[in-house]
C-alpha positions in Angstrom: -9.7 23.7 -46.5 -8.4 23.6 -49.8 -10.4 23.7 -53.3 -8.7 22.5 -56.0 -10.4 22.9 -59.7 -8.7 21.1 -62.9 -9.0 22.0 -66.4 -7.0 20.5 -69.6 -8.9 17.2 -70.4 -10.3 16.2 -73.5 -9.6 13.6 -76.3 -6.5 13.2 -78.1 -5.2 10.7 -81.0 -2.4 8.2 -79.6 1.1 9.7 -79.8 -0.5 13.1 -78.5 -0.3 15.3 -76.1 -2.1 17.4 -73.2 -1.2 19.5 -70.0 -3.7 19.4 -67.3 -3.7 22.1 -64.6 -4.8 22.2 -60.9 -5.6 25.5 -59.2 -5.0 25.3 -55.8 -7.6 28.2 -53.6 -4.2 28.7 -51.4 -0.5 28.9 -51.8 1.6 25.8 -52.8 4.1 26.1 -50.3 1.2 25.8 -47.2 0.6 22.9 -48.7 2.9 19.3 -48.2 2.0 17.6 -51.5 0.3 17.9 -54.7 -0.7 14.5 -56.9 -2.1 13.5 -59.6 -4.3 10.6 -59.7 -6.6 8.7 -62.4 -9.5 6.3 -62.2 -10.2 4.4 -65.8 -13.5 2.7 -65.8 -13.8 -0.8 -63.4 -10.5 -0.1 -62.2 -9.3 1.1 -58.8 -8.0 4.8 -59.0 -4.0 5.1 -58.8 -1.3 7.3 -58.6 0.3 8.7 -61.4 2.8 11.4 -59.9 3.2 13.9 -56.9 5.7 16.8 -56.3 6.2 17.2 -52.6 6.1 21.6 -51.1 10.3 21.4 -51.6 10.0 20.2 -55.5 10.7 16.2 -55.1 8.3 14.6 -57.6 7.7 10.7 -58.0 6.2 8.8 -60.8 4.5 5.5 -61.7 6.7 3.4 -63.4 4.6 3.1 -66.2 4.3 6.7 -67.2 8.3 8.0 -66.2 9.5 9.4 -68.9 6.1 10.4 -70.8 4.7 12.5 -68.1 5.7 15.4 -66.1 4.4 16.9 -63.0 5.2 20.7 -62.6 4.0 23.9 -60.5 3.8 27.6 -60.6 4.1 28.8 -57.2 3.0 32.4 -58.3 -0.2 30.8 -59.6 -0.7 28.6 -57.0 -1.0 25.5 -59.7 0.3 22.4 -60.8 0.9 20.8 -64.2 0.4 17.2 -65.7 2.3 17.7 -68.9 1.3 14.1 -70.8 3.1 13.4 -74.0 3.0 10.2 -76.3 -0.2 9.3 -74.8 -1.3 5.6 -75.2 -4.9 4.9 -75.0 -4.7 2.9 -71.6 -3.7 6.8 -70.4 -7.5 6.8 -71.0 -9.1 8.0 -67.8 -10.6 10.4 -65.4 -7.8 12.4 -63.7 -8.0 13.9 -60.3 -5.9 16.3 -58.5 -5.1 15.4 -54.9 -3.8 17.7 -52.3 -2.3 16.7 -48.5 -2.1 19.8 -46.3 -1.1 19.6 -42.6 -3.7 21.8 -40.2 -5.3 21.2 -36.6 -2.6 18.2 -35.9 -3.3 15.9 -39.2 -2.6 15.5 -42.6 -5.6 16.4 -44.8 -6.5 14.8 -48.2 -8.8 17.4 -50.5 -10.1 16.6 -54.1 -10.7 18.1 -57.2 -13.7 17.2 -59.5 -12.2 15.4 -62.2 -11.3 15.8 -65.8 -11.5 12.9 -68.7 -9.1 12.2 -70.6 -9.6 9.9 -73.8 -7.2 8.9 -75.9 -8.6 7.1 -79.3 -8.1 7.5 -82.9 
């Protein structure tokens, strides 16, 4: 099992900035992949960027280059840091974690934090 809480939402003016953070309850390298993921409202929930256990992190196209996905192994978290924000970054955004245990790959969820961006 793996609990995983977020913190770092919250409403920002367009052209700002915010970090989200996602506390994992066990150690980074136990587990194969940490993601970020947002829902905005009507829409289907997507991926916006993972970091695989050995560092490799992906994007979607849309953000590259505005976000960045990091972690702190000591702390057992991972970052979203979100700059120039647009207000179709407005969302809720969900931390995702895969871990491999008992012979299959496990997805686990945070709760959610909202991010609105809006002047």
């Amino acid at each position: 099992q793996v609990q995983l809480v977020e913190s770092g939402g919250g409403l920002v003016q367009p052209g700002g900035s915010l970090r989200l953070s996602c506390a994992a309850s066990k150690s980074l390298f136990s587990i194969y992949r940490m993601s970020w993921y947002r829902q905005a409202p009507g829409k289907q929930r997507e991926l916006v960027a993972s970091i695989t256990s050995g560092g490799d992190a992906n994007y979607k196209e849309s953000i590259k280059g505005r976000f960045t996905i990091s972690r702190d192994n000591a702390k057992n978290t991972v970052y979203l840091q979100m700059n120039s924000l647009k207000p179709e970054d407005t969302a809720v955004y969900y931390c995702n974690a895969v871990d491999y245990s008992g012979g299959s790959y496990n997805n686990y969820w945070g709760q959610g934090t909202q991010v609105t961006v809006s002047s």
